[in-house]
mmCIF file as gemmi writes it, N, C-alpha and C atoms, coordinates in Angstrom:
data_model
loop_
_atom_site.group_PDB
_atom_site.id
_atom_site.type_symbol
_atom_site.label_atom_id
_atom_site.label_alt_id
_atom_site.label_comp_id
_atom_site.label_asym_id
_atom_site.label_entity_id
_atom_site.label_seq_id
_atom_site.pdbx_PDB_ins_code
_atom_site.Cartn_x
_atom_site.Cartn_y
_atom_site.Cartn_z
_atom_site.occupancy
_atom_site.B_iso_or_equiv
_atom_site.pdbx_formal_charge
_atom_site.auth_seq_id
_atom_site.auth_asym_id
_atom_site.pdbx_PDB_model_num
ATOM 1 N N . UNK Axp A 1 ? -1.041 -125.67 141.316 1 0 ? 1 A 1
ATOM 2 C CA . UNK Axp A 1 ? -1.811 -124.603 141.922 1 0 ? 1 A 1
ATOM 3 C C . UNK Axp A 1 ? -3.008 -124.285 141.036 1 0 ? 1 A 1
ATOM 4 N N . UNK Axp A 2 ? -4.184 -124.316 141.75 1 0 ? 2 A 1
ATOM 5 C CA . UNK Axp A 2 ? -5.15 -123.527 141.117 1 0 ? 2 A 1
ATOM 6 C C . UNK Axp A 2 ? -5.773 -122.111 141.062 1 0 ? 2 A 1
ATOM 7 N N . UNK Axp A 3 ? -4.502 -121.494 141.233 1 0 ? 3 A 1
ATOM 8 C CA . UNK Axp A 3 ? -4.765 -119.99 141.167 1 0 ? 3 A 1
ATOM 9 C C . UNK Axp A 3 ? -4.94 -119.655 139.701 1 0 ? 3 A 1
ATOM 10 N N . UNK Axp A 4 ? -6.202 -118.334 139.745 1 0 ? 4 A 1
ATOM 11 C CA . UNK Axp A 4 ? -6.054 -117.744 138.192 1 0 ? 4 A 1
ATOM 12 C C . UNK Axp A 4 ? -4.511 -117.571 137.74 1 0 ? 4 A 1
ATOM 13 N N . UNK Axp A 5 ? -4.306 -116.884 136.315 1 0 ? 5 A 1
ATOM 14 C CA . UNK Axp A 5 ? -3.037 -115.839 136.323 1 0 ? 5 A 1
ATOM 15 C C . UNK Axp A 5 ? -3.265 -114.952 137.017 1 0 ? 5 A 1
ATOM 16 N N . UNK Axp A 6 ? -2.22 -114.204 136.769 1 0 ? 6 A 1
ATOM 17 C CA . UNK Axp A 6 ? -2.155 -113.054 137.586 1 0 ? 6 A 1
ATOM 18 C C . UNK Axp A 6 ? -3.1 -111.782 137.193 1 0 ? 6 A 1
ATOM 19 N N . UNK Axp A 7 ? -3.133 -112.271 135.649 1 0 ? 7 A 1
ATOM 20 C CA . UNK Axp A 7 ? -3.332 -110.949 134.953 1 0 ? 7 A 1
ATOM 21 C C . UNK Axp A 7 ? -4.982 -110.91 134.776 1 0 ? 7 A 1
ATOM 22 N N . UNK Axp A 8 ? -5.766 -111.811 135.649 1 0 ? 8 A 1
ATOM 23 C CA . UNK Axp A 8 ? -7.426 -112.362 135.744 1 0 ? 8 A 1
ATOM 24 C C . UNK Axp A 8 ? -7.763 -112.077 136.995 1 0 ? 8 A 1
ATOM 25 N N . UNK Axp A 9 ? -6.338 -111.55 138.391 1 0 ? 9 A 1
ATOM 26 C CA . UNK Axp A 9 ? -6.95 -110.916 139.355 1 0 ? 9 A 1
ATOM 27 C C . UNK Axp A 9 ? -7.505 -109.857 139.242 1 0 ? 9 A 1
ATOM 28 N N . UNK Axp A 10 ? -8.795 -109.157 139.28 1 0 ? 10 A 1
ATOM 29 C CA . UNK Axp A 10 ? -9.268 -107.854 139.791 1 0 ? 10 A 1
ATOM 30 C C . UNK Axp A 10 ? -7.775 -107.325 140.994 1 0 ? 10 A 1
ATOM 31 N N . UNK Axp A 11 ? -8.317 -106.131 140.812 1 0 ? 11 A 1
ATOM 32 C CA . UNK Axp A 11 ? -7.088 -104.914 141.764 1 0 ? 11 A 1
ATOM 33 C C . UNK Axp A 11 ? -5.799 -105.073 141.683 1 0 ? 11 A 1
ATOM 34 N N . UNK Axp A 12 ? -5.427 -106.095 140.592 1 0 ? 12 A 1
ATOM 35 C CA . UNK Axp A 12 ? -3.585 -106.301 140.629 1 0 ? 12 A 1
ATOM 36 C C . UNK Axp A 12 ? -3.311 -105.701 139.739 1 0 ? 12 A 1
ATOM 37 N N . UNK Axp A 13 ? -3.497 -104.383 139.426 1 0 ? 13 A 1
ATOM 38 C CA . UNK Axp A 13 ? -3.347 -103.144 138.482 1 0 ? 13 A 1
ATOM 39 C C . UNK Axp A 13 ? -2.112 -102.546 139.303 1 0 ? 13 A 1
ATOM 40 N N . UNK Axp A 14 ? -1.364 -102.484 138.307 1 0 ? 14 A 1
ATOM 41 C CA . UNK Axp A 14 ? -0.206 -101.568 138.971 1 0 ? 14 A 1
ATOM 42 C C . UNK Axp A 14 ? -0.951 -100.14 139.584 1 0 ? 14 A 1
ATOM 43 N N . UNK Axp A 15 ? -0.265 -99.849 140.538 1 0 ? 15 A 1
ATOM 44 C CA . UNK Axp A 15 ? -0.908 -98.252 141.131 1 0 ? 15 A 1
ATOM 45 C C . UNK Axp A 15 ? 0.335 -97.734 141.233 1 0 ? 15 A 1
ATOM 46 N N . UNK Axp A 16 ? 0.199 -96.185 140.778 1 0 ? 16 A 1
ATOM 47 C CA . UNK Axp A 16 ? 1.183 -95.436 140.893 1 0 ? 16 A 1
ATOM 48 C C . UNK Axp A 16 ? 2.014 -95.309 141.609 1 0 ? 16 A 1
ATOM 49 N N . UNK Axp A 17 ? 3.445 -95.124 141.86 1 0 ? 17 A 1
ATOM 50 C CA . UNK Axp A 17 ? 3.988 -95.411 142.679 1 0 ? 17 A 1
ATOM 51 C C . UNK Axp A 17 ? 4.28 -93.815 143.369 1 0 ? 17 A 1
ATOM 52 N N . UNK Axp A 18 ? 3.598 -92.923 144.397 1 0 ? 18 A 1
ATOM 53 C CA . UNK Axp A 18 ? 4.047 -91.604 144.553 1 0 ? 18 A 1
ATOM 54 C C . UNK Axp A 18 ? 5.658 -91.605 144.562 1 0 ? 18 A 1
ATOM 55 N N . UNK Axp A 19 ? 6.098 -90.114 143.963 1 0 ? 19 A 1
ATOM 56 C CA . UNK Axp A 19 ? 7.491 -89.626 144.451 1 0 ? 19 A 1
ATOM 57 C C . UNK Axp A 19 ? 7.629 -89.157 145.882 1 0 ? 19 A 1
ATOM 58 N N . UNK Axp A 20 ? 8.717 -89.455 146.559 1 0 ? 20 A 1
ATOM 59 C CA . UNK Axp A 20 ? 9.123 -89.465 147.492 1 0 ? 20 A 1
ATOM 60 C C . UNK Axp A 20 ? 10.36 -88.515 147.466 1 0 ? 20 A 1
ATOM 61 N N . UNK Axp A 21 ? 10.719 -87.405 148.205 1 0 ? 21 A 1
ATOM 62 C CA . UNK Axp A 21 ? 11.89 -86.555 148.334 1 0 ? 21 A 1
ATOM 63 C C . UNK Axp A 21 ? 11.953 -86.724 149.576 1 0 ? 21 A 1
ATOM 64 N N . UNK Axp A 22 ? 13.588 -87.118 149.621 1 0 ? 22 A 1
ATOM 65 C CA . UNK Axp A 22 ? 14.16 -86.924 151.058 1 0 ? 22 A 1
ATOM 66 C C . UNK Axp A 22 ? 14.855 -86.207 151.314 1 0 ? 22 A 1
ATOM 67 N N . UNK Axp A 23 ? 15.104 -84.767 152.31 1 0 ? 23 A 1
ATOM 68 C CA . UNK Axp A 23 ? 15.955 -83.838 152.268 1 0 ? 23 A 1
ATOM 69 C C . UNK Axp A 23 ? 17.416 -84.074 152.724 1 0 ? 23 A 1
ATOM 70 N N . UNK Axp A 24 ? 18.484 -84.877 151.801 1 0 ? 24 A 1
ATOM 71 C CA . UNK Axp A 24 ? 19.363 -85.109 153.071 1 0 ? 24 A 1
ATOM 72 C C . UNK Axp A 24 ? 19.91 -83.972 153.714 1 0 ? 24 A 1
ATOM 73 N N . UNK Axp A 25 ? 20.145 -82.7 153.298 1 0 ? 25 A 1
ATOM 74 C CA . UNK Axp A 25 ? 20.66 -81.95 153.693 1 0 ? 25 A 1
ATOM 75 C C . UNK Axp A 25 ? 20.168 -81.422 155.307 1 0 ? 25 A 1
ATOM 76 N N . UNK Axp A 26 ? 18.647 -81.788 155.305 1 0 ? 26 A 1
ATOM 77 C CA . UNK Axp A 26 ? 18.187 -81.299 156.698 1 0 ? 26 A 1
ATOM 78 C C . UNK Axp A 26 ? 18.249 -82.727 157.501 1 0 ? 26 A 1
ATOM 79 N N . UNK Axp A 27 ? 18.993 -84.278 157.392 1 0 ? 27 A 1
ATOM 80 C CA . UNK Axp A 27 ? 18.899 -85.049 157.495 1 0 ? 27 A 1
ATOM 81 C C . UNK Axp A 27 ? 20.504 -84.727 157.747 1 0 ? 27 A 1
ATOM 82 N N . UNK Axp A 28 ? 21.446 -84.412 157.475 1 0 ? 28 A 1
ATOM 83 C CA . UNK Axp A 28 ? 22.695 -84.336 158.079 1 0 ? 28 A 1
ATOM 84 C C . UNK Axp A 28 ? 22.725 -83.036 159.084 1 0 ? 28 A 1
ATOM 85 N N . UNK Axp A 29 ? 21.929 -82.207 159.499 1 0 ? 29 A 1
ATOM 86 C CA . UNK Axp A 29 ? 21.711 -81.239 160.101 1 0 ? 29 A 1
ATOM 87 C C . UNK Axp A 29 ? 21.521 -81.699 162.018 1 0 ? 29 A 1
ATOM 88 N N . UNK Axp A 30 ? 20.707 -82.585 161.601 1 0 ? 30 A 1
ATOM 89 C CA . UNK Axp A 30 ? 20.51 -83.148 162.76 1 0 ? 30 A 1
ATOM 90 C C . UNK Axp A 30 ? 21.603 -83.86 163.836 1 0 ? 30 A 1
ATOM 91 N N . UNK Axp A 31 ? 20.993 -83.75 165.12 1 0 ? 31 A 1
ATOM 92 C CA . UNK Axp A 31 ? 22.515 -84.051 165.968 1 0 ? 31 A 1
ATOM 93 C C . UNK Axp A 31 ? 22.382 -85.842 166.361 1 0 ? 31 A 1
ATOM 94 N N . UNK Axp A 32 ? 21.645 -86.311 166.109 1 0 ? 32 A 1
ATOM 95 C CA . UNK Axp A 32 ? 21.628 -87.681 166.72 1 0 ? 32 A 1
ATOM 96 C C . UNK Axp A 32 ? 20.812 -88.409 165.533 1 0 ? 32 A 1
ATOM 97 N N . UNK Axp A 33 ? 21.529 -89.7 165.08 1 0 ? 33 A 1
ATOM 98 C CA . UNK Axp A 33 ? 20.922 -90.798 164.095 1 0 ? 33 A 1
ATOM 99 C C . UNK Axp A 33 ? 19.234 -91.075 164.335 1 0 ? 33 A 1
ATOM 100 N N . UNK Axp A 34 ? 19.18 -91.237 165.759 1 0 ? 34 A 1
ATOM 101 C CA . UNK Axp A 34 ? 17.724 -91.304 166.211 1 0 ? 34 A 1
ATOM 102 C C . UNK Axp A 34 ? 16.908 -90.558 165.453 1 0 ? 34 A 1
ATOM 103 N N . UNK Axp A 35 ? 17.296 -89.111 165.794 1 0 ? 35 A 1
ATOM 104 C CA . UNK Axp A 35 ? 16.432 -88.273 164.681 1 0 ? 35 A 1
ATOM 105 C C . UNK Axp A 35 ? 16.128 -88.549 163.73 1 0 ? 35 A 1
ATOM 106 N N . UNK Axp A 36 ? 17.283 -88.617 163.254 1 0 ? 36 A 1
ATOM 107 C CA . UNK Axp A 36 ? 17.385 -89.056 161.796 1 0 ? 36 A 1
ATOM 108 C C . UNK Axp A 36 ? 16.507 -90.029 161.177 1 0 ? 36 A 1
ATOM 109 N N . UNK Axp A 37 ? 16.176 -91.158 161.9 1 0 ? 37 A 1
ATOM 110 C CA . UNK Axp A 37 ? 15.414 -92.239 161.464 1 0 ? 37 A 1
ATOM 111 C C . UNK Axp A 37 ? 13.992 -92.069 161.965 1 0 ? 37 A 1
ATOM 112 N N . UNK Axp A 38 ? 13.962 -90.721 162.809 1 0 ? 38 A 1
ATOM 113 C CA . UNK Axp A 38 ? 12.184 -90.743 163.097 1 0 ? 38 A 1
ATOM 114 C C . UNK Axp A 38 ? 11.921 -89.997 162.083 1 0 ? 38 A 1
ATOM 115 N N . UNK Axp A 39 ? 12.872 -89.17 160.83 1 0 ? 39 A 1
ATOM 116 C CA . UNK Axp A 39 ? 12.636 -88.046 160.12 1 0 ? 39 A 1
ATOM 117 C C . UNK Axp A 39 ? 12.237 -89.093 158.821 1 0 ? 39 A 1
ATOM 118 N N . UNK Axp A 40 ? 12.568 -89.74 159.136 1 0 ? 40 A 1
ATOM 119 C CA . UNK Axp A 40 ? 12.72 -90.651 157.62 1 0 ? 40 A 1
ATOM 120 C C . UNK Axp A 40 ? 11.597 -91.696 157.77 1 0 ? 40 A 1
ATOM 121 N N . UNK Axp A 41 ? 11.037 -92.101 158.768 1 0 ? 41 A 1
ATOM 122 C CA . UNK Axp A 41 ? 9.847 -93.239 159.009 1 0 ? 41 A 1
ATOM 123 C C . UNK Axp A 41 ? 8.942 -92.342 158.751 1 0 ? 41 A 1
ATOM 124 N N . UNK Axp A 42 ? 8.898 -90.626 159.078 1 0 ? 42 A 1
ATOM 125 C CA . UNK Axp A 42 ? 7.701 -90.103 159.008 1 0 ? 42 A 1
ATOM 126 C C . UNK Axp A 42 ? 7.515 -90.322 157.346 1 0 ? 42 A 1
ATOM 127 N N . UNK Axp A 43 ? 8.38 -89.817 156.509 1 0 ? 43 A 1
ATOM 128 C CA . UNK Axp A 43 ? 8.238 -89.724 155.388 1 0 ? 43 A 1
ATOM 129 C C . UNK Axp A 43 ? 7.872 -90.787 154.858 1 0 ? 43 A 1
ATOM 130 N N . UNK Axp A 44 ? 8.066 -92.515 155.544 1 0 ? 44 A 1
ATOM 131 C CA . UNK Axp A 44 ? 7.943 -93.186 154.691 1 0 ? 44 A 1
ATOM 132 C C . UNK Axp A 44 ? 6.73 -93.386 155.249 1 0 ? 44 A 1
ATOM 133 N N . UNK Axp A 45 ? 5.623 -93.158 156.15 1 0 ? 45 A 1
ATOM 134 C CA . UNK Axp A 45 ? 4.678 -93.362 157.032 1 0 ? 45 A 1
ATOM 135 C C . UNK Axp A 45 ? 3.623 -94.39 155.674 1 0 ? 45 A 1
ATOM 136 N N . UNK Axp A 46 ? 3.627 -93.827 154.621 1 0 ? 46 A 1
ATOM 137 C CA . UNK Axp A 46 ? 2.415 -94.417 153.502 1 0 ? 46 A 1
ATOM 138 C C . UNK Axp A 46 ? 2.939 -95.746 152.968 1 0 ? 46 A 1
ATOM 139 N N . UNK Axp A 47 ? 4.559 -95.984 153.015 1 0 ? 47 A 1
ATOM 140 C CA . UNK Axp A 47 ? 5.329 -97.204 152.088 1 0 ? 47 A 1
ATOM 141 C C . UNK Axp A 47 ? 4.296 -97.999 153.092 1 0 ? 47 A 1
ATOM 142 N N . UNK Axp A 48 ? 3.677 -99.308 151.746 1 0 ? 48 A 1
ATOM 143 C CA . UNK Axp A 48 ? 3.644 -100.432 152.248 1 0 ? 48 A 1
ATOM 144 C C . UNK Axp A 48 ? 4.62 -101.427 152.609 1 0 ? 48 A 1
ATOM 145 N N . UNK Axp A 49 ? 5.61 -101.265 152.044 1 0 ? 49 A 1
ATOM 146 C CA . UNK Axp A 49 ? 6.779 -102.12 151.934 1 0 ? 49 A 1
ATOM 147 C C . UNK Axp A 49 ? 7.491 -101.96 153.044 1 0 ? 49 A 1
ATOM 148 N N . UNK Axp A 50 ? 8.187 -102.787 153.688 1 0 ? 50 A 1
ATOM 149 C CA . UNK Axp A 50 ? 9.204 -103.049 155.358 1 0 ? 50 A 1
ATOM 150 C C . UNK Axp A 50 ? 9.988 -101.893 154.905 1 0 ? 50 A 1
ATOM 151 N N . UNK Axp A 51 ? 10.217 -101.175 155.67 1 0 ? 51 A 1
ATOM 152 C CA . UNK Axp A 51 ? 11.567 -99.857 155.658 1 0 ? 51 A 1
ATOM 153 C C . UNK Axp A 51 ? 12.404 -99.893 156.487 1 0 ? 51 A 1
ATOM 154 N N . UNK Axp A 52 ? 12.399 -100.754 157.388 1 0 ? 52 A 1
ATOM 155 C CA . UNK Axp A 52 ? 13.71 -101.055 158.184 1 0 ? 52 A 1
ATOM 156 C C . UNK Axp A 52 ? 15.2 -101.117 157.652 1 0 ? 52 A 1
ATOM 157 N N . UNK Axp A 53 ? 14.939 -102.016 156.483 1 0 ? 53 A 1
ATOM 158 C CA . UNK Axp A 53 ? 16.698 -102.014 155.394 1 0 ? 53 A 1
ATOM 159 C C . UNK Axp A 53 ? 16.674 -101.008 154.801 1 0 ? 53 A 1
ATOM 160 N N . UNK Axp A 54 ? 15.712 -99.858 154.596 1 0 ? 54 A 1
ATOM 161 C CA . UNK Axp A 54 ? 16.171 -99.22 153.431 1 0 ? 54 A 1
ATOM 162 C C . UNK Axp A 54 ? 16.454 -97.71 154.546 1 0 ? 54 A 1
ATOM 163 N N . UNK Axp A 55 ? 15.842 -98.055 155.806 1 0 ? 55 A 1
ATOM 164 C CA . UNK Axp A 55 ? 15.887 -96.847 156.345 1 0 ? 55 A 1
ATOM 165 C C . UNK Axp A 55 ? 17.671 -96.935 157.304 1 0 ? 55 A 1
ATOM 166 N N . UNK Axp A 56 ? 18.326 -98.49 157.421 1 0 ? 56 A 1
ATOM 167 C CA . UNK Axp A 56 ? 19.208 -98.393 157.917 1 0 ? 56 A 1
ATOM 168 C C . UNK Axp A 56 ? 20.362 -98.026 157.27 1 0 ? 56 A 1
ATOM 169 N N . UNK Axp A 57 ? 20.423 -98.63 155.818 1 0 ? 57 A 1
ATOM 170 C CA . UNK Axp A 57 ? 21.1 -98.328 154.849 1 0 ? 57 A 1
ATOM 171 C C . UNK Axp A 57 ? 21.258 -96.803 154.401 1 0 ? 57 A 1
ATOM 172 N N . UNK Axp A 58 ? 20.309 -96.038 154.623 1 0 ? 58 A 1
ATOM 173 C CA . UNK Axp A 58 ? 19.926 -94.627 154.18 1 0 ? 58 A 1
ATOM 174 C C . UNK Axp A 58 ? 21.078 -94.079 155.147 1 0 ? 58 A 1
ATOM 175 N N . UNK Axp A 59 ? 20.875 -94.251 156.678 1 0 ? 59 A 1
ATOM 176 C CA . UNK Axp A 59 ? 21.617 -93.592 157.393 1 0 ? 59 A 1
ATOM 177 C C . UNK Axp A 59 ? 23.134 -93.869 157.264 1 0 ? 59 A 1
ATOM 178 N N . UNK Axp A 60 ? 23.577 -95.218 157.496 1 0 ? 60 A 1
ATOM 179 C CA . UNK Axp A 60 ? 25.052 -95.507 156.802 1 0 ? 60 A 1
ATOM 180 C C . UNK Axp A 60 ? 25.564 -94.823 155.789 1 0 ? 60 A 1
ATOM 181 N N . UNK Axp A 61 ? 24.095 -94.392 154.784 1 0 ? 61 A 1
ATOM 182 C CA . UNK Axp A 61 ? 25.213 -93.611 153.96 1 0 ? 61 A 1
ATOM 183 C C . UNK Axp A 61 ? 25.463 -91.822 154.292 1 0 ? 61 A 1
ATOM 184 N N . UNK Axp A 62 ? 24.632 -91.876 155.14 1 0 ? 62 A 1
ATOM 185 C CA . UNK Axp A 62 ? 24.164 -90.202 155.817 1 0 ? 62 A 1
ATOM 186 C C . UNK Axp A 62 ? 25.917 -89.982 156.488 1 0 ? 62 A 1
ATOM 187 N N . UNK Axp A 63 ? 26.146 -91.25 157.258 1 0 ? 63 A 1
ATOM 188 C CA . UNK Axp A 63 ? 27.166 -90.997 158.598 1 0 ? 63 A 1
ATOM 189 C C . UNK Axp A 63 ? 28.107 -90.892 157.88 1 0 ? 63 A 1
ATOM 190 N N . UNK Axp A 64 ? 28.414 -91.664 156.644 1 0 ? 64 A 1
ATOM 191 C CA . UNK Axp A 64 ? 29.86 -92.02 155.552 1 0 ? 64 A 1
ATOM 192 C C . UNK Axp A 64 ? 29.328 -90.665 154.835 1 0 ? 64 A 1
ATOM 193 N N . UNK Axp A 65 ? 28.636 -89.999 154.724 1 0 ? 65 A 1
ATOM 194 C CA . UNK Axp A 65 ? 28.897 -88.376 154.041 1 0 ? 65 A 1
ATOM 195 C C . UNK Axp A 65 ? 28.909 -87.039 155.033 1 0 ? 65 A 1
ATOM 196 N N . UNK Axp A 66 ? 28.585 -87.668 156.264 1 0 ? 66 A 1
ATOM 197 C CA . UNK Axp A 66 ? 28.851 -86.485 157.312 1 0 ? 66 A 1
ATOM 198 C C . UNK Axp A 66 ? 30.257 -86.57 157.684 1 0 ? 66 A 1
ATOM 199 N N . UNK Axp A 67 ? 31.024 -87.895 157.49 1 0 ? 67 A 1
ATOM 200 C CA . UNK Axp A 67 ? 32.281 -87.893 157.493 1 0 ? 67 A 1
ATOM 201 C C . UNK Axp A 67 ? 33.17 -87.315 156.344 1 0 ? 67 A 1
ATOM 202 N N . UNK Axp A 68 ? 32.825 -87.744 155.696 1 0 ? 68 A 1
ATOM 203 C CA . UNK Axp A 68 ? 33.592 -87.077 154.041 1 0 ? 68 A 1
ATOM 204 C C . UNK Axp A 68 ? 33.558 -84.955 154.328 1 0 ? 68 A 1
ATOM 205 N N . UNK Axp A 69 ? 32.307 -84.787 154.866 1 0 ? 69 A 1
ATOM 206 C CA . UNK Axp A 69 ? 32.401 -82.873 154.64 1 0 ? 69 A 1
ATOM 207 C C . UNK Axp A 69 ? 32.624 -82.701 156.118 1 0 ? 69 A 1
ATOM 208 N N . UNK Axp A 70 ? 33.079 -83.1 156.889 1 0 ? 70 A 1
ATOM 209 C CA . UNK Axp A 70 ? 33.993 -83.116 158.243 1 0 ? 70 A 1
ATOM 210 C C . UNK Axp A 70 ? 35.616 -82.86 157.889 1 0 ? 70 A 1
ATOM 211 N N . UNK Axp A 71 ? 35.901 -81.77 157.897 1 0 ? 71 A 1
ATOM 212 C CA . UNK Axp A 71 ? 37.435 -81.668 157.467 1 0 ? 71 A 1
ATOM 213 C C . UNK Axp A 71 ? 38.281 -82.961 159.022 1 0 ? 71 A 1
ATOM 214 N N . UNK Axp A 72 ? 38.917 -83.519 158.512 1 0 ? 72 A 1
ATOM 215 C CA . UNK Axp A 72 ? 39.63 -84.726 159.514 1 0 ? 72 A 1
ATOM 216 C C . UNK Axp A 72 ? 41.062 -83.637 160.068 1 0 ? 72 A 1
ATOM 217 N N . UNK Axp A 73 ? 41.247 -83.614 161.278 1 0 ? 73 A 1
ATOM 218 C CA . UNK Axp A 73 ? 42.369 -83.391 162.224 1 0 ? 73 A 1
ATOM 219 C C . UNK Axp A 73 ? 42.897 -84.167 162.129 1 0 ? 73 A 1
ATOM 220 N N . UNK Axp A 74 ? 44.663 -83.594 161.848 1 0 ? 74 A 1
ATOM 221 C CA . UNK Axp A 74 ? 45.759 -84.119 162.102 1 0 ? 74 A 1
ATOM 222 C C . UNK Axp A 74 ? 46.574 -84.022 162.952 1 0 ? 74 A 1
């Protein structure tokens, strides 16, 4: 390959990476997953990066902790 290094591209400067807060608490509040994942695309609206895995994974763990503070009937 005749590419420069990396470190001879112009603009391949790391850029800050903003913080991101996700409320889960108003994220288990909600009555339908749907929500849930339009609440969470808004937030990620700026990621350049695919959010599909991280936004499905997010909720799996939303549903496995709305189950855990669900007292279970016997």
């Amino acid at each position: 390959c005749s590419c420069p290094p990396l470190t001879q591209l112009p603009d391949c400067q790391e850029k800050e990476i903003p913080e991101l807060e996700i409320d889960v608490d108003e994220l288990l509040d909600m009555e339908s997953e749907d929500a849930q994942a339009a609440r969470v695309e808004e937030l990620l609206v700026d990621c350049y990066k695919p959010t599909e895995a991280f936004i499905s994974d997010l909720l799996d763990k939303i549903q496995g902790m709305q189950k855990l503070s669900t007292p279970q009937k016997k």
